[in-house]
C-alpha positions as CSV (number, residue, x, y, z in Angstrom):
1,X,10.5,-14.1,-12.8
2,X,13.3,-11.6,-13.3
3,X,15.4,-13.3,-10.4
4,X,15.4,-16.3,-12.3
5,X,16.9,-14.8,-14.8
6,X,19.4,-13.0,-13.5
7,X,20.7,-16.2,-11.8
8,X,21.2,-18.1,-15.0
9,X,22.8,-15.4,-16.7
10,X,20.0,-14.7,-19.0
11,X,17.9,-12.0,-20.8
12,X,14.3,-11.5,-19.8
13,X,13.0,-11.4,-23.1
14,X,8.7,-11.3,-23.7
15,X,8.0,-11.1,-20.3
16,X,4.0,-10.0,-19.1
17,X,4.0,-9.5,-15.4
18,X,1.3,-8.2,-12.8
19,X,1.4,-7.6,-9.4
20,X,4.9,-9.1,-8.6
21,X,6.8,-7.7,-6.3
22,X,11.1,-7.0,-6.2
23,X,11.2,-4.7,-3.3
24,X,14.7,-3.9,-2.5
25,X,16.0,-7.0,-4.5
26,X,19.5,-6.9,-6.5
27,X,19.0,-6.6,-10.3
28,X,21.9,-5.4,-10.8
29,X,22.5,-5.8,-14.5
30,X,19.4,-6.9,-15.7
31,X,18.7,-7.6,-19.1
32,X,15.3,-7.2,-20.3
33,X,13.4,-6.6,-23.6
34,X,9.9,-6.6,-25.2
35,X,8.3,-7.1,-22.0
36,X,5.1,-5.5,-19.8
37,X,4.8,-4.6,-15.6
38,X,2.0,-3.7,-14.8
39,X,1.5,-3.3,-11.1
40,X,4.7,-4.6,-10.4
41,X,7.1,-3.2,-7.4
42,X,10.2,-2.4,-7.7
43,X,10.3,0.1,-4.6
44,X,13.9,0.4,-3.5
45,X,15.0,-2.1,-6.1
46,X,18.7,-2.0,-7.3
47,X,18.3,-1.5,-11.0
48,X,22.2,-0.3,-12.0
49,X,23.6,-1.3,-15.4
50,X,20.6,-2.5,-16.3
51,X,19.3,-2.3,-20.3
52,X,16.0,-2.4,-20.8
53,X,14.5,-1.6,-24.2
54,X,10.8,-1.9,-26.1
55,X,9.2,-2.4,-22.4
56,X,5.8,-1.0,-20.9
57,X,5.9,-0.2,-17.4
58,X,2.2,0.5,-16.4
59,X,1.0,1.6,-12.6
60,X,4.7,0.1,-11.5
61,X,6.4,1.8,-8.3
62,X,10.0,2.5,-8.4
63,X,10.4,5.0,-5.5
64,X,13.9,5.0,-4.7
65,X,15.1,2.6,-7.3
66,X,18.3,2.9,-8.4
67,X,18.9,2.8,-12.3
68,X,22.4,4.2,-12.5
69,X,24.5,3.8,-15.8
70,X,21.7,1.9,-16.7
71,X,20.7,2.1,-20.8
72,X,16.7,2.5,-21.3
73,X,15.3,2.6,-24.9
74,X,11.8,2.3,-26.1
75,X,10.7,2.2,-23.0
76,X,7.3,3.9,-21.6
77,X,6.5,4.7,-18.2
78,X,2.3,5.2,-18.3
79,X,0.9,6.3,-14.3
80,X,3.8,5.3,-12.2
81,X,5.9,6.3,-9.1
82,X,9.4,7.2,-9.5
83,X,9.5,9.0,-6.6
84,X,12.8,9.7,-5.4
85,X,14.2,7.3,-8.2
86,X,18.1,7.3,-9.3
87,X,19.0,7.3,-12.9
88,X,22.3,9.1,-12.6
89,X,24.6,8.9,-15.9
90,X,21.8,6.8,-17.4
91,X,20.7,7.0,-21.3
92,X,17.6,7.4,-22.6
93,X,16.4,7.5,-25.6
94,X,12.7,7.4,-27.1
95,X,11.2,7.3,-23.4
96,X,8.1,8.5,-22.2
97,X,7.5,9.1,-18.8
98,X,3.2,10.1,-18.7
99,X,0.9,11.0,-15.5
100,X,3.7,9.6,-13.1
101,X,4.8,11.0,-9.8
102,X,8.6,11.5,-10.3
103,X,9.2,13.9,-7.2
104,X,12.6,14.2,-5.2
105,X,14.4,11.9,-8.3
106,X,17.6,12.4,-10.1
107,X,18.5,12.5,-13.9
108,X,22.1,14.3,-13.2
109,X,24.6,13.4,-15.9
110,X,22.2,11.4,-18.2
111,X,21.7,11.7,-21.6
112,X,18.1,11.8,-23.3
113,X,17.3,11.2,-26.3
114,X,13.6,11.9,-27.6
115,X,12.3,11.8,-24.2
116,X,8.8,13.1,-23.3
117,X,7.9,14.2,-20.1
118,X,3.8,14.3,-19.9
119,X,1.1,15.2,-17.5
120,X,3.3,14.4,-15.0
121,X,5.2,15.5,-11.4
122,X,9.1,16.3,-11.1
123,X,8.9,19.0,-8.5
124,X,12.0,19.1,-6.5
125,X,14.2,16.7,-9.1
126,X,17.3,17.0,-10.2
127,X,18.0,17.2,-14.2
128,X,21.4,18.9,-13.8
129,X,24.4,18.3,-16.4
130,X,21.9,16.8,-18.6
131,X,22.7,16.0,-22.4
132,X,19.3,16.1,-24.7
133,X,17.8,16.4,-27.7
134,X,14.1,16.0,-28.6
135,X,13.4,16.9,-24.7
136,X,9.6,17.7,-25.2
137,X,8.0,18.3,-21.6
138,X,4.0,19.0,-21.2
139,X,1.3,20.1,-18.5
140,X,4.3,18.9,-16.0
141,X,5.0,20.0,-12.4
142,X,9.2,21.5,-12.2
143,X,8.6,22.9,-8.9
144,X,11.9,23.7,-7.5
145,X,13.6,21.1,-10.0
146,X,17.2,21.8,-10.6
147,X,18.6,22.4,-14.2
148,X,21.7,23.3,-13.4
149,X,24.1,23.3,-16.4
150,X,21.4,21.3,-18.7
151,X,20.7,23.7,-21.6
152,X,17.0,24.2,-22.3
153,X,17.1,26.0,-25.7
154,X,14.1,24.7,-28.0
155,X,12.3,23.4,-25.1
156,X,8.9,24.4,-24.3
157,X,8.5,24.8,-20.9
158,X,5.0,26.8,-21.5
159,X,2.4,24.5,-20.3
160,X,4.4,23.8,-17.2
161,X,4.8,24.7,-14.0
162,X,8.9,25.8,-13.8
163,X,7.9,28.2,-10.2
164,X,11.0,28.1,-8.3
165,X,12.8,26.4,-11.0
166,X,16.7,25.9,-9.7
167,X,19.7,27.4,-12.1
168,X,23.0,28.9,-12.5
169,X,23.4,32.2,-11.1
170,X,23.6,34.0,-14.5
171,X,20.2,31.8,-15.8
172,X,22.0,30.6,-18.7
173,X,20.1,27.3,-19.2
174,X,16.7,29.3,-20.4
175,X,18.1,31.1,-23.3
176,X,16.4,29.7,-26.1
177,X,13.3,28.1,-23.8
178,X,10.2,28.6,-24.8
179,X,7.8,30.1,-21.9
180,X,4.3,32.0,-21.8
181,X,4.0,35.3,-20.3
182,X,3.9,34.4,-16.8
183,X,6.5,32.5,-16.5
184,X,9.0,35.3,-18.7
185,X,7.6,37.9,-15.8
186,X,8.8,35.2,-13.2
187,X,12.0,35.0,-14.6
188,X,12.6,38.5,-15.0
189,X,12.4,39.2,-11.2
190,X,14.9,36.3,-10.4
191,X,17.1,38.4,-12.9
192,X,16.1,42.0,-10.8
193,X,14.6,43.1,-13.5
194,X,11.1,45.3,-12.3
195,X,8.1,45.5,-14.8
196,X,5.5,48.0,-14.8
């Protein structure tokens, strides 16, 4: 178990888990690599510092984990809960975050790094003051999701749902976006612009 680990000072290395549970524990730290969760709990788990690389996380829950300054590469997060998750001033690079509830969570200061963001909910999150490239997000929920200072130029943002998307006042962060029709009309009102 991770604990173990952790106690002896030692890298979780080809680890397969299911149905475990590490709600609210301390793994602070936390070294792991080439390892699978499936089912596994890591609700309100203390995750910061952590550096977790060539890992599957399948059907885990991490609401309200907290991953910050926390390194994550190679990692894939397929149908889980990150609901109102922490990954402030984290890095990741080639993660991919598919069909997982990710609502009310924070990515502010982190830098990404061929990240996709697929089939999956962010409404209400925070990606403000965020440093990417290779951002690719798809048939995604942004509902009300800050991007405050996080430059979106070359992202598509046309299969997604941006409706009450959150930005500076002058909407700097879109120039270069890619968005369909609708969403251009949306974002022409929040700029007072009237089409007929």
């Amino acid at each position: 178990m991770l604990l173990s680990f952790l106690e002896d000072g030692e890298d979780a290395d080809s680890l397969s888990e299911n149905g475990i549970s590490y709600e609210g524990e301390n793994l602070e730290g936390i070294v792991i690599r080439n390892s699978s969760f499936r089912s596994v709990s890591f609700s309100s788990a203390f995750l910061a510092d952590s550096a977790i690389t060539d890992t599957v996380f399948d059907s885990c829950d991490f609401s309200n984990a907290d991953f910050s300054s926390s390194m994550l590469r190679n990692v894939r997060f397929v149908s889980c809960r990150l609901t109102g998750s922490v990954f402030l001033s984290s890095r990741l690079k080639n993660v991919a975050i598919d069909n997982t509830v990710s609502r009310y969570s924070s990515f502010d200061r982190t830098e990404m790094h061929n990240v996709s963001i697929i089939s999956s909910d962010f409404s209400e999150s925070s990606f403000s003051s965020v440093k990417h490239d290779g951002l690719r997000i798809e048939s995604s929920s942004l509902k009300s999701a800050s991007f405050r200072n996080t430059p979106l130029a070359s992202v598509s943002l046309a299969s997604s749902d941006i409706s009450g998307i959150i930005l500076s006042e002058n909407l700097s962060e879109l120039k270069g976006a890619k968005l369909d029709v609708s969403q251009a009309l949306d974002i022409a009102k929040l700029l007072g612009i009237e089409i007929f």
